[in-house]
C-alpha atoms as an extended CHARMM CRD file, in Angstrom:
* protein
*
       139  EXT
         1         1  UNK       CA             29.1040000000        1.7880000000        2.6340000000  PROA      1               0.0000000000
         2         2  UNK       CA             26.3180000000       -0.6480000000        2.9150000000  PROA      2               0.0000000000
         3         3  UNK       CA             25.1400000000       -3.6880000000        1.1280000000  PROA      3               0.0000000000
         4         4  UNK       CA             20.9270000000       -3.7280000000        0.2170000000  PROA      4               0.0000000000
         5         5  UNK       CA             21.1960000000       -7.2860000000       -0.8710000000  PROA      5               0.0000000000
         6         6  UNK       CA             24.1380000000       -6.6950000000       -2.8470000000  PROA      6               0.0000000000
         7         7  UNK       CA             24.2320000000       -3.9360000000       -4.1180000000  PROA      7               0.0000000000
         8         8  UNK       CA             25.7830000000       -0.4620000000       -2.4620000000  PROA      8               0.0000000000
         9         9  UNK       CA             24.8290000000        2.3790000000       -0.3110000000  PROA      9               0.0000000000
        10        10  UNK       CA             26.5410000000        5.1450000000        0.7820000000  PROA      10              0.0000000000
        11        11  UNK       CA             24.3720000000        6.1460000000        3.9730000000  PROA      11              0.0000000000
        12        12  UNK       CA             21.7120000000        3.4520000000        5.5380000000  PROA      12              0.0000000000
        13        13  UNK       CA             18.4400000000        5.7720000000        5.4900000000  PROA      13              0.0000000000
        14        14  UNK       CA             16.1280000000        4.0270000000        7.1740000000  PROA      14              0.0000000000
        15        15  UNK       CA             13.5430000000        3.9240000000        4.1240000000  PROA      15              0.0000000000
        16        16  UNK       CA             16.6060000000        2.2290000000        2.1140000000  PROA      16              0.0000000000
        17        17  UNK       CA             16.7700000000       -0.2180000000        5.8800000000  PROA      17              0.0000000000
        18        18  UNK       CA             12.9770000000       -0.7190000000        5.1620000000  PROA      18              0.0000000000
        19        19  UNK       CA             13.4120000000       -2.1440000000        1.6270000000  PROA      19              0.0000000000
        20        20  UNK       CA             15.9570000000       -4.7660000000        2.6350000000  PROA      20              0.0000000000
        21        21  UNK       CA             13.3380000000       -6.7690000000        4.2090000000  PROA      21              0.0000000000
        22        22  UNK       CA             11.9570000000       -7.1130000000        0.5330000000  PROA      22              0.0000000000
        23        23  UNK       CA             13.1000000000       -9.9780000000       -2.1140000000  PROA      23              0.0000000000
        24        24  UNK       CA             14.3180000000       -8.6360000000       -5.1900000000  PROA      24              0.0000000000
        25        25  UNK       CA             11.1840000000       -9.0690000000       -7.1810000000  PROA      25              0.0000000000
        26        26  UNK       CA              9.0650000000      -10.1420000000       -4.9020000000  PROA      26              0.0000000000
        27        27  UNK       CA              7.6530000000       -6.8710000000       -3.6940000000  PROA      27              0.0000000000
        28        28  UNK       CA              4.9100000000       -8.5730000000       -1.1980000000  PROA      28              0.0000000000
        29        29  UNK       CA              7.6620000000      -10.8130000000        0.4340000000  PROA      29              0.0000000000
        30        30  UNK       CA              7.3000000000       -8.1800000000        2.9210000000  PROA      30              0.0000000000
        31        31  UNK       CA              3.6610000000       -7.4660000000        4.2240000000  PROA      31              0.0000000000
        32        32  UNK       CA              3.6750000000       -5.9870000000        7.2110000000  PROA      32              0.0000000000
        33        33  UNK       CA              5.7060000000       -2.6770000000        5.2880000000  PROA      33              0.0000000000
        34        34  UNK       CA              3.1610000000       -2.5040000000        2.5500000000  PROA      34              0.0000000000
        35        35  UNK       CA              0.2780000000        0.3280000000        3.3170000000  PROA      35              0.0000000000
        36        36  UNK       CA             -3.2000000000       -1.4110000000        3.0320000000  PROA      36              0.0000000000
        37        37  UNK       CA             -3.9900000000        0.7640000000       -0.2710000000  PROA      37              0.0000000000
        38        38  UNK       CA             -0.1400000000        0.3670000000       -1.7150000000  PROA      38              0.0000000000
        39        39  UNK       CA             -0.7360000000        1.4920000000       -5.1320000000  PROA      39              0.0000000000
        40        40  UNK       CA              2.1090000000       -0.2020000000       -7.8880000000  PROA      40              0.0000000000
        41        41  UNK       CA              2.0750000000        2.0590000000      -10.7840000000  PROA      41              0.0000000000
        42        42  UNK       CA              2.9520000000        0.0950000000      -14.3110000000  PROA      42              0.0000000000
        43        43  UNK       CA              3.7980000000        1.4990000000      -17.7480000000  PROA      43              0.0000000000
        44        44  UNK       CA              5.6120000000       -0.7210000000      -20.7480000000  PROA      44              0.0000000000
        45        45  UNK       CA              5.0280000000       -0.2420000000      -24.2890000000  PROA      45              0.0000000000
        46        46  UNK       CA              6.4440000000       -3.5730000000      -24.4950000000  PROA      46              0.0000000000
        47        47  UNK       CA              3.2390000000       -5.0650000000      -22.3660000000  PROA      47              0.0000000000
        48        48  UNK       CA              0.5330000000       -3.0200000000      -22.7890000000  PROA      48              0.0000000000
        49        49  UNK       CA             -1.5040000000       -5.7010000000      -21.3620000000  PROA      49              0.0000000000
        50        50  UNK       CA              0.2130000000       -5.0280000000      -17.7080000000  PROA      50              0.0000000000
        51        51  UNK       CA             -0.6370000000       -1.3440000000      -18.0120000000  PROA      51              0.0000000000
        52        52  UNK       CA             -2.1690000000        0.0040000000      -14.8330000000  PROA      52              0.0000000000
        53        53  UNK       CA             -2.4880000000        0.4620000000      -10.9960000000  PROA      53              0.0000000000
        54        54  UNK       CA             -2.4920000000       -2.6230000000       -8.4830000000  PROA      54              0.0000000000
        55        55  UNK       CA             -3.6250000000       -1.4280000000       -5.4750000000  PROA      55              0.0000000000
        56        56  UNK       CA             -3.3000000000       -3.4620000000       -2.0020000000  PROA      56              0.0000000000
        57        57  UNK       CA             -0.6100000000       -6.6850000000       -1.7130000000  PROA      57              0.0000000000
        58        58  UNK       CA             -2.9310000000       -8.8800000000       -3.8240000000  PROA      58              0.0000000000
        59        59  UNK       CA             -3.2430000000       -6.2440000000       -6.4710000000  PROA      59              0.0000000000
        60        60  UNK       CA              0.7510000000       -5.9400000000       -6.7180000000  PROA      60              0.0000000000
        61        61  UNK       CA              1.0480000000      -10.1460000000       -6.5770000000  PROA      61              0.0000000000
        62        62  UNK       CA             -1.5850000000      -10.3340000000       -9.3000000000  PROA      62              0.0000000000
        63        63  UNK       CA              0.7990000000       -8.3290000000      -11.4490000000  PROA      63              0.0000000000
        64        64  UNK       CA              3.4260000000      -10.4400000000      -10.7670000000  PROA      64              0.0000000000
        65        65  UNK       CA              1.7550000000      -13.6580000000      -11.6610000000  PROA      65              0.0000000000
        66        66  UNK       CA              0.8750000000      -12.1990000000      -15.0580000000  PROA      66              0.0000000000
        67        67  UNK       CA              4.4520000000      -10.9610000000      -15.5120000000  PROA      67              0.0000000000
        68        68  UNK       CA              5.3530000000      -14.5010000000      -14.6040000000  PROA      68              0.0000000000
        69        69  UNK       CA              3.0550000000      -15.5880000000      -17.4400000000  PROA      69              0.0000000000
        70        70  UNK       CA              3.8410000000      -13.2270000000      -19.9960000000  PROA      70              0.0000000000
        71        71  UNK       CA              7.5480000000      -14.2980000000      -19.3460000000  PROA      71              0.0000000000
        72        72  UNK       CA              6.9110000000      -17.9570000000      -19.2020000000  PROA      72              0.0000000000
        73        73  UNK       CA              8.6090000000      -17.3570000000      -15.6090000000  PROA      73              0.0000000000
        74        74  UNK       CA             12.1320000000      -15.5950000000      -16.8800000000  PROA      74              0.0000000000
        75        75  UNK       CA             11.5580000000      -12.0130000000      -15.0820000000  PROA      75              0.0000000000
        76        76  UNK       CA             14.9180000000      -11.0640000000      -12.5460000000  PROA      76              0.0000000000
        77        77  UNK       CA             15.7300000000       -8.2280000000      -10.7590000000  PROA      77              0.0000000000
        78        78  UNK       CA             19.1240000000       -7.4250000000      -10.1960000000  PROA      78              0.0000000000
        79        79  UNK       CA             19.3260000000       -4.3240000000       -8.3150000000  PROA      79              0.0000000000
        80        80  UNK       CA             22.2380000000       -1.6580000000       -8.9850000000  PROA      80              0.0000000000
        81        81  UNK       CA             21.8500000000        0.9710000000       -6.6240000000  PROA      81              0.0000000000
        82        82  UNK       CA             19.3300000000        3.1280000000       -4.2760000000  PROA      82              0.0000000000
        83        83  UNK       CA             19.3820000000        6.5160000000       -2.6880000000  PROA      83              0.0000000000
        84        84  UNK       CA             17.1380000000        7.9910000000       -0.4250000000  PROA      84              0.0000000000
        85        85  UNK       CA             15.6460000000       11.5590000000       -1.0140000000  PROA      85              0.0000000000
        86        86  UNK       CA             14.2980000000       13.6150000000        1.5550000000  PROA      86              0.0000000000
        87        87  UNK       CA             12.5840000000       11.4270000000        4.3210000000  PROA      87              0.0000000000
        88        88  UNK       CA              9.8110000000        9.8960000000        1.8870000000  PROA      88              0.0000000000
        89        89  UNK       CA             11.0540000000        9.2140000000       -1.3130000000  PROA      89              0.0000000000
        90        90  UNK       CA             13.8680000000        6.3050000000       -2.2750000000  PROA      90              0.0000000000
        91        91  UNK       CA             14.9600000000        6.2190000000       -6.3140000000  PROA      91              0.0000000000
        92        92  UNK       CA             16.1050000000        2.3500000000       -7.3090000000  PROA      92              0.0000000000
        93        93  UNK       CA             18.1530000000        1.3510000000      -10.4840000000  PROA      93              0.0000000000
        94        94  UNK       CA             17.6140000000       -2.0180000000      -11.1200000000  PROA      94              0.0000000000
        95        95  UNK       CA             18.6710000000       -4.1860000000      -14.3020000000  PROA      95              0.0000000000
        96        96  UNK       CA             15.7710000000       -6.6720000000      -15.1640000000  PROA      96              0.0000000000
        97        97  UNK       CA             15.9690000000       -9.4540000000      -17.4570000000  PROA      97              0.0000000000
        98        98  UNK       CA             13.3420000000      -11.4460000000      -19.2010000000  PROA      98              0.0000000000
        99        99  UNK       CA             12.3150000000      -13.4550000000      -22.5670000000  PROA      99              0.0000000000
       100       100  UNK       CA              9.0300000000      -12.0560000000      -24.4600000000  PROA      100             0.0000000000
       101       101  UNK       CA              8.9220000000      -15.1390000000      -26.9900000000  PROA      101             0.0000000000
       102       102  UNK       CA             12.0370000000      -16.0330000000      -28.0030000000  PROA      102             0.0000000000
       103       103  UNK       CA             13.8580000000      -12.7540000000      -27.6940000000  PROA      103             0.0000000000
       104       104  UNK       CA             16.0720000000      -12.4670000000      -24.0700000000  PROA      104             0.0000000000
       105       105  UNK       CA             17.0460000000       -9.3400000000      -22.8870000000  PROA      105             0.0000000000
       106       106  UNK       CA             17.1420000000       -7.2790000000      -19.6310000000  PROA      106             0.0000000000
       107       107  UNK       CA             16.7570000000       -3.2520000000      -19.4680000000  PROA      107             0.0000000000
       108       108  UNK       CA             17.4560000000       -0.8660000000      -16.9940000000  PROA      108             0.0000000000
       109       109  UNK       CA             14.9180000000        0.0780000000      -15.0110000000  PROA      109             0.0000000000
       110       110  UNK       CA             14.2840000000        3.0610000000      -12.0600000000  PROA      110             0.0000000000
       111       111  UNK       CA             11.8830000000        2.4090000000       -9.2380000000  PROA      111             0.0000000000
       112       112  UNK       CA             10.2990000000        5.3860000000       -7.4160000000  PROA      112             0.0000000000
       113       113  UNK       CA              9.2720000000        4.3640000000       -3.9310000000  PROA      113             0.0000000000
       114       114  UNK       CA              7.4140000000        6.8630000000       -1.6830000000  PROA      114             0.0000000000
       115       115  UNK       CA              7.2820000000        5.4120000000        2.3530000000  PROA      115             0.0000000000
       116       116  UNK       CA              4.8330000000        6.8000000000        4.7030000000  PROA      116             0.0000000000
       117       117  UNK       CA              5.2060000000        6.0020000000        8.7590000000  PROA      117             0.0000000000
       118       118  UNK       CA              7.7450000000        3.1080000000        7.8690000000  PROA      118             0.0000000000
       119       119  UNK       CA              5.3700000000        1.6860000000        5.5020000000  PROA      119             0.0000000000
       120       120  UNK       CA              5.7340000000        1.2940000000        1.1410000000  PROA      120             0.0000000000
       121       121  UNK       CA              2.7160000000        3.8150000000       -0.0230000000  PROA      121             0.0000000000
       122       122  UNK       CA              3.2910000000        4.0780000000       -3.6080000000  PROA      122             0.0000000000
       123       123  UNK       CA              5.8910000000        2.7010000000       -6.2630000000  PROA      123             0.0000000000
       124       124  UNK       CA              6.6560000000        3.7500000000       -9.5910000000  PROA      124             0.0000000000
       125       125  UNK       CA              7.9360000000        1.5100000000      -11.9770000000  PROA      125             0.0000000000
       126       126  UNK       CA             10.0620000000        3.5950000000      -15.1770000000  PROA      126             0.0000000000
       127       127  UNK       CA             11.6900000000        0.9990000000      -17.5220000000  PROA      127             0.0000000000
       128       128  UNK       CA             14.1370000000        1.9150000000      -20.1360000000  PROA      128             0.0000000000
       129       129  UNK       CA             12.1540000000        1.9260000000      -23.4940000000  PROA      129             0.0000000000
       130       130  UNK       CA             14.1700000000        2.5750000000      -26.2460000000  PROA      130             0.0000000000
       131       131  UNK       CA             17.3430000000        0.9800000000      -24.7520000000  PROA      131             0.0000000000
       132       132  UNK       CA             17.3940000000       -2.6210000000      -24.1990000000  PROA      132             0.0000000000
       133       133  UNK       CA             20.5050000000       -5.4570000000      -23.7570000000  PROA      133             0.0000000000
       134       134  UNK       CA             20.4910000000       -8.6490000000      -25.5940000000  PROA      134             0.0000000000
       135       135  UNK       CA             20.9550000000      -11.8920000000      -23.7360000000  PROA      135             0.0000000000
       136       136  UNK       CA             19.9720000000      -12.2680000000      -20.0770000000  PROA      136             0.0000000000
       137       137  UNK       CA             22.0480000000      -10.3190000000      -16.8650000000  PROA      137             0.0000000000
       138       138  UNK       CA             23.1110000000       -6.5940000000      -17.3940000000  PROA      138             0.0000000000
       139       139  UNK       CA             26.4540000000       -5.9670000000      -19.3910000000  PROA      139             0.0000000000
């Protein structure tokens, strides 16, 4: 077993090796592994306002600073667990909290990641929608 910044993996793919070098939420902590036309792919009933594609490292920080807004600066990632499949796709669970007003809560979340010549082409973020946890960290 392996450890992608704590959390476990039972074979170190090198895709999975290639996320390490990210910070949990900080997808563009990483450049140089980001594709010039990295496309972040964002759907949540919850902020309609975040809908879209953010193309390129500024596109995907942009979304982040507006997440950071929306959430008066609350939003974590705590990943769970990721598996490679095939030799360019790697499925994430993460459990993200946040507030949205006064109401805390964190949902589980599934990140598609699709890597082309050791670099992040496309991700795909799928939040839970209908099942959410009350008070911040998972359960």
């Amino acid at each position: 077993m392996h450890s992608l910044q704590g959390i476990l993996v039972n074979d170190l793919h090198p895709n999975i090796a290639l996320l390490q070098q990210l910070k949990p939420g900080d997808i563009t902590s990483a450049p140089e592994i980001l594709a010039d036309d990295v496309v972040f792919h964002y759907y949540n009933p919850k902020l309609p306002e975040l809908h879209g594609d953010y193309v390129g490292a500024s596109g995907i920080r942009s979304f982040f600073e507006k997440l950071a807004l929306e959430t008066k600066g609350t939003f974590r990632v705590n990943p769970v667990s990721a598996t490679a499949e095939g030799d360019e796709l790697v499925v994430m669970h993460t459990v993200n909290t946040l507030a949205l007003g006064e109401d805390e809560f964190s949902v589980d979340v599934v990140l598609i990641w699709r890597i082309v010549d050791n670099r992040i082409k496309e991700i795909w973020d799928i939040p839970s929608l209908y099942t959410t946890h009350s008070g911040q960290g998972p359960d």
